[in-house]
PASEBA-1860 file (N, C-alpha, C; in nm, 3 decimals):
! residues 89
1> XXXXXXXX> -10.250/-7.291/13.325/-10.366/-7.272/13.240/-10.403/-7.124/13.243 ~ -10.468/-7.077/13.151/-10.510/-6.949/13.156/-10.664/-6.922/13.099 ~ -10.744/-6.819/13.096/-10.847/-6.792/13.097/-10.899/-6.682/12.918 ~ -10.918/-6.734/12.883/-10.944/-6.675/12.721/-11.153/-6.633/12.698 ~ -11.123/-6.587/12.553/-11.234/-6.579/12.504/-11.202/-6.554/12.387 ~ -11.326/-6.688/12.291/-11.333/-6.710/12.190/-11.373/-6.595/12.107 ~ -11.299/-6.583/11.990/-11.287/-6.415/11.918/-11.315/-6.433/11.769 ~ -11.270/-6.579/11.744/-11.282/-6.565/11.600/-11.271/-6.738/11.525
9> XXXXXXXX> -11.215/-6.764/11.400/-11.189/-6.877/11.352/-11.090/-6.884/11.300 ~ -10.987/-7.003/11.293/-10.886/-6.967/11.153/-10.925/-7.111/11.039 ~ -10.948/-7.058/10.939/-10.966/-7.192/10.862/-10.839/-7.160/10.737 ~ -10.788/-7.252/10.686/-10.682/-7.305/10.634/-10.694/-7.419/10.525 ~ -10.635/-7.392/10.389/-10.677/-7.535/10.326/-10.515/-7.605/10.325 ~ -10.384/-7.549/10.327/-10.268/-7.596/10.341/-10.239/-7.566/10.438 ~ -10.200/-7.695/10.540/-10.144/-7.655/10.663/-10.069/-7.792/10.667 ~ -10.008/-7.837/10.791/-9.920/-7.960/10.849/-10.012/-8.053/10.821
17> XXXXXXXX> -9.966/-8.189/10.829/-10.083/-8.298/10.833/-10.173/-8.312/10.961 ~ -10.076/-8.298/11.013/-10.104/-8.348/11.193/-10.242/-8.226/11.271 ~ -10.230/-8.100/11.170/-10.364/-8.029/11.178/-10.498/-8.068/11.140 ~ -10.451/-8.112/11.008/-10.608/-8.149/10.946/-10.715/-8.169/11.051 ~ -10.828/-8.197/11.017/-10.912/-8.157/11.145/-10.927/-8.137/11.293 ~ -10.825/-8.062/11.276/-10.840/-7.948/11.386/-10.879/-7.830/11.395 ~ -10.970/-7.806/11.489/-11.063/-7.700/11.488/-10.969/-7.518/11.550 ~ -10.918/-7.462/11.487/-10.805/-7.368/11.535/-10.907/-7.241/11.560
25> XXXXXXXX> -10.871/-7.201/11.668/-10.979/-7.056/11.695/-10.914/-6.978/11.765 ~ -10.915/-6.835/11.701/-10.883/-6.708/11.763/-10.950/-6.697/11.888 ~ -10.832/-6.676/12.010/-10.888/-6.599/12.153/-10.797/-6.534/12.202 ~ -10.863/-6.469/12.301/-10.793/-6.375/12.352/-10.785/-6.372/12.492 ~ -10.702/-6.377/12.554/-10.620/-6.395/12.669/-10.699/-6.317/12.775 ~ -10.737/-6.363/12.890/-10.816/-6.245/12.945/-10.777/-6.265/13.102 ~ -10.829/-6.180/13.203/-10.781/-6.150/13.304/-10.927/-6.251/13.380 ~ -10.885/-6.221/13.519/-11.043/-6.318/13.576/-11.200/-6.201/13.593
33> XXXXXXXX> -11.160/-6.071/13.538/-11.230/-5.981/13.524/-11.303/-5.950/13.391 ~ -11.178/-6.034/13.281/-11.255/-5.995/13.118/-11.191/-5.928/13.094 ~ -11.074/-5.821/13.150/-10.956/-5.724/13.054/-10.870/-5.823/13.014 ~ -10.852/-5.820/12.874/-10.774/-5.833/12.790/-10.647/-5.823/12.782 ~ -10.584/-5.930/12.821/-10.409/-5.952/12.852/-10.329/-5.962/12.690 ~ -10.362/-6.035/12.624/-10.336/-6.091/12.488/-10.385/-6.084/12.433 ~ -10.419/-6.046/12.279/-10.515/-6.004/12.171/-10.486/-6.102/12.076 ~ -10.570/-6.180/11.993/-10.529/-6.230/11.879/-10.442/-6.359/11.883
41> XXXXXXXX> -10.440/-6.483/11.995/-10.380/-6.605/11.965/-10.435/-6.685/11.893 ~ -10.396/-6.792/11.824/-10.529/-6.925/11.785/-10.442/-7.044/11.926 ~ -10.512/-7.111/11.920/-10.556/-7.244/11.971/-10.663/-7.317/11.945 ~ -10.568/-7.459/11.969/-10.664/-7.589/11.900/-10.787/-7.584/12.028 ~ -10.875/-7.696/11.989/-11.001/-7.693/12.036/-11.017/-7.840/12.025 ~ -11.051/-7.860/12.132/-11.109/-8.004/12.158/-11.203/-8.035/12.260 ~ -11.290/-7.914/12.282/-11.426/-7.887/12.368/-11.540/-7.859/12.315 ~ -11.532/-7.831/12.133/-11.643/-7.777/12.099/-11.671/-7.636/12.125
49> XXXXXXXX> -11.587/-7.545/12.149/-11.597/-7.403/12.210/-11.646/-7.340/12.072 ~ -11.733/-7.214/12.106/-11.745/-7.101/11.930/-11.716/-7.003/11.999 ~ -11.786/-6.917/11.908/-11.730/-6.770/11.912/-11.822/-6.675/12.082 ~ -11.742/-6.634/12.138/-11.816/-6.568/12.232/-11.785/-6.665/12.379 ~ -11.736/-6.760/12.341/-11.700/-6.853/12.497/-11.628/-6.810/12.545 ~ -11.615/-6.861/12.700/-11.507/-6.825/12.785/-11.466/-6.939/12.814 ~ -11.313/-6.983/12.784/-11.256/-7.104/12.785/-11.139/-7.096/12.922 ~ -11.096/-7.244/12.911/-10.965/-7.269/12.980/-10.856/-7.332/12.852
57> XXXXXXXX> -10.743/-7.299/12.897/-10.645/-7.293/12.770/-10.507/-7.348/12.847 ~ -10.490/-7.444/12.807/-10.350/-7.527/12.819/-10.230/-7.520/12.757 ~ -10.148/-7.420/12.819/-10.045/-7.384/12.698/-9.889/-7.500/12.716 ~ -9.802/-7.445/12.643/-9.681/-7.505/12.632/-9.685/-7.674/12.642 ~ -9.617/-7.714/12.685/-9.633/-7.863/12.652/-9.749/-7.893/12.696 ~ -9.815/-7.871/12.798/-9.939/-7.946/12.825/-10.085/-7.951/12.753 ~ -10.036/-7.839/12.648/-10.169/-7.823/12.532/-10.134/-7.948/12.455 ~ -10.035/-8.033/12.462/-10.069/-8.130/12.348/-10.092/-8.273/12.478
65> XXXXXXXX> -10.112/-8.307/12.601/-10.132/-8.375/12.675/-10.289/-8.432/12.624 ~ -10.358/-8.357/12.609/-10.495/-8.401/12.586/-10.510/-8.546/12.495 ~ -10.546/-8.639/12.513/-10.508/-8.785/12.373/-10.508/-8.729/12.282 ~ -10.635/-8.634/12.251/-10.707/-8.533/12.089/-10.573/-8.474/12.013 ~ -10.458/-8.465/12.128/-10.376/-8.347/12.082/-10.202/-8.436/12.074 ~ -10.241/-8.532/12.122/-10.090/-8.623/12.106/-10.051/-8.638/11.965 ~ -9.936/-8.565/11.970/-9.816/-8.553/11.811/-9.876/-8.442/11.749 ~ -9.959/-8.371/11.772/-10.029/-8.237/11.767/-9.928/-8.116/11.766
73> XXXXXXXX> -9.876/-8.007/11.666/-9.808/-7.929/11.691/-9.834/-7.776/11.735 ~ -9.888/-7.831/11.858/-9.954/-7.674/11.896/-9.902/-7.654/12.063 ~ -9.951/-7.524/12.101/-9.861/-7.496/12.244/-9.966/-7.428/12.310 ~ -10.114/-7.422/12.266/-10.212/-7.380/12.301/-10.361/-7.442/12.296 ~ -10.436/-7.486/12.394/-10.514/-7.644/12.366/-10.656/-7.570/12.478 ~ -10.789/-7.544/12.369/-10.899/-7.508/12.485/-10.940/-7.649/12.546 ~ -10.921/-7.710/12.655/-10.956/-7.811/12.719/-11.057/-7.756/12.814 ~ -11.175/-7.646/12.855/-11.267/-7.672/12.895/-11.321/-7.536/12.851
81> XXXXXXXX> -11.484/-7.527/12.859/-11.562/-7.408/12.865/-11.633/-7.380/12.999 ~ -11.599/-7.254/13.003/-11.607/-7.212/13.175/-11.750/-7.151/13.130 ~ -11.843/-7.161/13.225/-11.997/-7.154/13.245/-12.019/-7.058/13.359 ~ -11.862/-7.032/13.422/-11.951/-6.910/13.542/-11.817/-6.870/13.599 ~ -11.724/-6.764/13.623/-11.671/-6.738/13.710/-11.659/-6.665/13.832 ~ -11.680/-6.684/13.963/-11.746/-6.589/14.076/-11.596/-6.563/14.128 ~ -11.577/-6.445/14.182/-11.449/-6.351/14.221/-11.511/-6.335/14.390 ~ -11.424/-6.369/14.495/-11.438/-6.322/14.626/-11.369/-6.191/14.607
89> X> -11.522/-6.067/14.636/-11.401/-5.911/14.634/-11.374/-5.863/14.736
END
């Protein structure tokens, strides 16, 4: 899993079937500090996340594990919104 933040939206009126309401949102890949590893991915959403969250992100096969996401063609899945992260420095 990895650690993102919500950046943007992608909305689409032709896409796969298996998308249709799915909620696809630009984030960006981030470190446990907030620097910016990856700029510019989408991933599906099935937490309700918007713009400005700090998510958890399920990539490669296990982004479609979620039920929401079974036969789902994606490799990137926000399965939670993180509310606090504390760093032992």
């Amino acid at each position: 899993m990895k650690l993102a933040r919500v950046s943007g939206l992608v909305t689409g009126t032709i896409k796969t079937g298996q998308l249709t309401g799915q909620k696809l949102l630009v984030v960006d890949f981030i470190d446990a500090k907030g620097k910016v590893l990856e700029a510019g991915a989408v991933a599906t959403d099935v937490c309700g996340a918007g713009f400005g969250d700090l998510v958890v992100i399920a990539t490669g096969s296990a982004a479609r594990l979620p039920s929401e996401m079974a036969g789902i063609p994606t490799d990137a899945t926000i399965v939670a919104i993180i509310d606090e992260i504390k760093l032992n420095k």
